[in-house]
C-alpha positions in Angstrom: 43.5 -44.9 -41.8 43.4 -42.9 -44.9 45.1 -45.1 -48.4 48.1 -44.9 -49.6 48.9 -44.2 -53.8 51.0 -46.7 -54.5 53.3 -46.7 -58.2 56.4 -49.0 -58.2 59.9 -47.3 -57.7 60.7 -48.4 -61.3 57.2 -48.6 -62.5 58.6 -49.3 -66.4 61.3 -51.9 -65.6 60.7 -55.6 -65.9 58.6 -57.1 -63.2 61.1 -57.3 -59.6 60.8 -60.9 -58.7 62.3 -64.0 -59.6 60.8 -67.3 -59.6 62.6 -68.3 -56.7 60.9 -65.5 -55.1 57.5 -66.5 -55.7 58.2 -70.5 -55.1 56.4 -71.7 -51.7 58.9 -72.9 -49.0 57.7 -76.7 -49.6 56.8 -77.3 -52.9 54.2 -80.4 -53.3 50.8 -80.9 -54.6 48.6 -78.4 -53.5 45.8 -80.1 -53.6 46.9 -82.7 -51.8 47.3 -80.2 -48.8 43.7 -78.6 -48.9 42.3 -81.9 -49.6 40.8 -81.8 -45.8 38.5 -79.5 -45.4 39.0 -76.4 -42.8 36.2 -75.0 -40.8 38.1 -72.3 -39.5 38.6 -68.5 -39.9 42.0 -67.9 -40.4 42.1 -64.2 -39.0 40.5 -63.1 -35.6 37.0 -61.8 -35.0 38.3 -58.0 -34.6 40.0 -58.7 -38.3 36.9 -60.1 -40.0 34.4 -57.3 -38.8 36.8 -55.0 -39.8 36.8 -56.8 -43.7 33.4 -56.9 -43.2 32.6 -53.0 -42.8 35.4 -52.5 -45.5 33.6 -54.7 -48.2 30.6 -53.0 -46.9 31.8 -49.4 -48.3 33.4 -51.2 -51.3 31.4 -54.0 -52.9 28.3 -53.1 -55.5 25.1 -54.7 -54.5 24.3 -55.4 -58.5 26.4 -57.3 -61.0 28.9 -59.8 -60.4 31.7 -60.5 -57.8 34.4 -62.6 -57.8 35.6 -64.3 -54.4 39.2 -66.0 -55.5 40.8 -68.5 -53.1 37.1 -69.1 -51.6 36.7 -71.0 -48.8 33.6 -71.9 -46.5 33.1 -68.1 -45.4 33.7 -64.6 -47.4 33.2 -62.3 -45.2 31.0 -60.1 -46.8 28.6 -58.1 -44.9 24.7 -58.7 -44.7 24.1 -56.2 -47.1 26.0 -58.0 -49.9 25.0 -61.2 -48.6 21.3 -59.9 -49.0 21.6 -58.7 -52.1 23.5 -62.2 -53.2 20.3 -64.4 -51.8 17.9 -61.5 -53.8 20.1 -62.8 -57.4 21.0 -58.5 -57.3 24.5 -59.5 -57.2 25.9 -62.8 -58.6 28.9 -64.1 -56.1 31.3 -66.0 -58.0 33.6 -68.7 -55.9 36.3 -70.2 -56.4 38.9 -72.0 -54.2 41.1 -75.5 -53.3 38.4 -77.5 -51.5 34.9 -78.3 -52.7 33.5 -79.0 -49.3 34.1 -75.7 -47.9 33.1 -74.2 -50.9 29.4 -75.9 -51.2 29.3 -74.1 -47.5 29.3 -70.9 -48.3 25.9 -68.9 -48.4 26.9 -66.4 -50.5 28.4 -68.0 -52.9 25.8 -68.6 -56.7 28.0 -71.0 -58.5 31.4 -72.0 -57.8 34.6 -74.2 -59.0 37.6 -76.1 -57.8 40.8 -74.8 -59.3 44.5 -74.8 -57.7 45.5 -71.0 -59.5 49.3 -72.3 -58.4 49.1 -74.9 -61.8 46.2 -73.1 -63.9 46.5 -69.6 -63.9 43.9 -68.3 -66.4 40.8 -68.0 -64.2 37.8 -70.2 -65.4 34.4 -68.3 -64.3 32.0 -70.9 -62.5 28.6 -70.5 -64.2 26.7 -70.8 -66.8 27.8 -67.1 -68.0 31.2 -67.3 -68.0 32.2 -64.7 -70.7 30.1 -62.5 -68.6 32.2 -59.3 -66.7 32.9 -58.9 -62.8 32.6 -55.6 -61.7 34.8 -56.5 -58.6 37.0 -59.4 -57.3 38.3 -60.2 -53.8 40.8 -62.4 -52.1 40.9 -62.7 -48.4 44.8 -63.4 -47.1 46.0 -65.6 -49.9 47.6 -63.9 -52.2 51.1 -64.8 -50.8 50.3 -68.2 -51.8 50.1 -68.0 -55.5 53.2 -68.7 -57.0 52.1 -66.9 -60.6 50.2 -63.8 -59.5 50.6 -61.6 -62.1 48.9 -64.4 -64.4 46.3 -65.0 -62.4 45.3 -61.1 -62.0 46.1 -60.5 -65.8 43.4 -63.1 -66.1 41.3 -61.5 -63.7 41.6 -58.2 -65.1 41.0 -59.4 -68.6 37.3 -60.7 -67.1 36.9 -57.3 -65.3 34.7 -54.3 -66.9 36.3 -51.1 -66.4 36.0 -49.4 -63.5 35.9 -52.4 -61.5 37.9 -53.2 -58.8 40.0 -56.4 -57.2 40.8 -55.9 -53.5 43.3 -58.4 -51.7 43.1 -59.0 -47.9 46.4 -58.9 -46.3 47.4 -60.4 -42.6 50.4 -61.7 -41.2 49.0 -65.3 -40.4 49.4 -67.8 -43.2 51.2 -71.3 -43.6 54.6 -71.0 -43.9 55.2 -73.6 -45.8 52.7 -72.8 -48.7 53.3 -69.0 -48.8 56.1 -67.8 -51.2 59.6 -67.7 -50.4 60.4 -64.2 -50.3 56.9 -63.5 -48.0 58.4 -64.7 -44.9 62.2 -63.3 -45.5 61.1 -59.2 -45.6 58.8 -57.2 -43.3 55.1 -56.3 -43.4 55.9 -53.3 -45.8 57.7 -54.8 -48.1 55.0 -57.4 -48.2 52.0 -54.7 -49.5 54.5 -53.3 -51.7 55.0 -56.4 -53.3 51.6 -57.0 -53.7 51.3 -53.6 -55.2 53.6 -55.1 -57.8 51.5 -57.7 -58.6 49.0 -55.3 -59.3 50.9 -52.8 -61.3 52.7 -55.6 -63.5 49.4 -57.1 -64.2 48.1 -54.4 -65.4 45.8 -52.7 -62.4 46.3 -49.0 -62.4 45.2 -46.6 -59.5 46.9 -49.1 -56.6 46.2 -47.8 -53.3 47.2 -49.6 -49.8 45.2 -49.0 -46.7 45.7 -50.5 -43.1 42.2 -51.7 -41.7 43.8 -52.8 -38.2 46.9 -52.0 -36.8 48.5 -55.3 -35.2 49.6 -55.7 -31.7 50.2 -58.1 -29.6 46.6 -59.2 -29.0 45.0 -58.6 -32.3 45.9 -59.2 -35.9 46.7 -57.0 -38.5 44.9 -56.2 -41.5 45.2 -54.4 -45.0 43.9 -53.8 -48.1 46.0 -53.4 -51.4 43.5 -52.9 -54.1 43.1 -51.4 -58.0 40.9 -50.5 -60.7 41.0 -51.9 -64.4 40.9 -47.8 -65.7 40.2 -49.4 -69.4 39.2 -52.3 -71.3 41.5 -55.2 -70.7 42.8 -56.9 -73.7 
C-alpha cells in the first residue's frame, strides 16, 4: 500500500502528550522484567517476511545501521545480513537483555541499555562518534516512555539523509506499553508515533501499512523519517 505524508495537525504547537500519557500501565524496573531471556518472535511469520522484504527495499548495504530495542533476531533480509557478515555494513544493537542480544548474527557490536531511564543513545563500538545512515526499531516504540529524547538522540548520531524506520503491530505487553497506547485505536497509534518523529526533529514522516490485519494474521506498519539536515 502506497505511504502516507504525515505533518501533525498543529505541527508548531508544543509537543501533544503528557507524561501520564507516555507512563507504562505498571511502572517497575524494567530491567527486572526482560531480565529472562525470550526466544521468541513477537509478530507472526506473514508479519516478519513482510519487514523482511520492506528492510530489503530500505536498508543500505554500506555504512552503519542501528537496530534499537534489539533482541535475538532483526529481521533483516539475507542481503543485509550478507553484507553485515562481509563488514560492508556495520549493524549496531542495542536492547534490554544481553543474552538475546549476543544471539543475533547480524548484529557487530552491541550494548545493554534500558532507553526508559537513559535516553541519550550510547553507540556500541569502538567508533562511537561515528554516523548511522539508518536506524530501526521492530514493535517497541510504544514502550519508551521518553521517545522524543531517545530519537533526538538518534537523530543527533544520524548523517543527513538517513533514515529511522519504526515497526508497528498491535501485539505488545500491556503492562509495559504506554498508557495512552492501549486507550485509542490503531490510527491514532501511527499518528502518535508520527509525533514522536516530527517533535524530535524527523522531517519527511510518511506512514505505510505493510499487512493489513484480520483475524488470522497480524498487522503491520511502518512510520518512518529522514534527518533532511545536520542534527545539532
Amino acid at each position: 500500500m502506497a505511504p502516507r505524508r504525515y505533518v501533525p495537525p498543529k505541527p508548531d504547537g508544543p509537543f501533544p502528550y503528557s507524561p501520564e500519557d507516555l507512563a507504562p500501565t505498571e511502572a517497575g524496573n524494567d530491567s527486572h522484567f526482560y531480565a529472562a531471556p525470550r526466544f521468541v518472535t513477537h509478530i507472526d511469520g506473514n508479519a516478519i517476511n513482510n519487514v523482511r522484504n520492506y528492510y530489503g527495499q530500505v536498508l543500505p548495504h554500506k555504512g552503519r545501521v542501528l537496530d534499537f530495542c534489539s533482541s535475538w533476531i532483526s529481521h533483516y533480509p539475507a542481503e543485509v545480513a550478507k553484507a553485515a557478515s562481509s563488514g560492508e555494513v556495520e549493524v549496531l544493537g542495542m536492547g534490554m537483555n544481553r543474552a538475546e542480544l549476543a544471539k543475533n548474527p547480524v548484529l557487530k557490536y552491541w550494548s545493554v541499555q534500558d532507553l526508559n531511564e537513559d535516553p541519550e543513545v550510547h553507540l556500541p563500538g569502538p567508533l562511537a562518534e561515528g554516523k548511522l545512515d539508518a536506524s530501526t526499531c521492530v514493535v517497541s516504540i510504544d514502550y519508551l516512555t521518553k521517545p522524543v529524547e531517545v530519537l533526538q538522540s538518534i537523530r543527533r548520531q544520524t548523517h543527513p539523509g538517513g533514515k529511522v524506520h519504526l515497526i508497528i503491530s498491535n501485539r505488545c505487553f500491556p503492562t509495559k506499553v504506554v498508557g495512552r497506547w492501549l486507550k485509542v485505536d490503531e490510527d491514532e497509534r501511527l499518528n502518535m508515533v508520527g509525533d514522536y518523529l516530527w517533535w524530535s526533529g524527523w522531517r519527511n514522516i510518511e506512514i505505510q501499512t505493510l499487512v493489513e490485519g484480520s483475524f488470522m494474521a497480524d498487522p503491520v506498519w511502518v512510520v518512518r523519517g529522514e534527518n533532511v539536515e545536520a542534527a545539532v
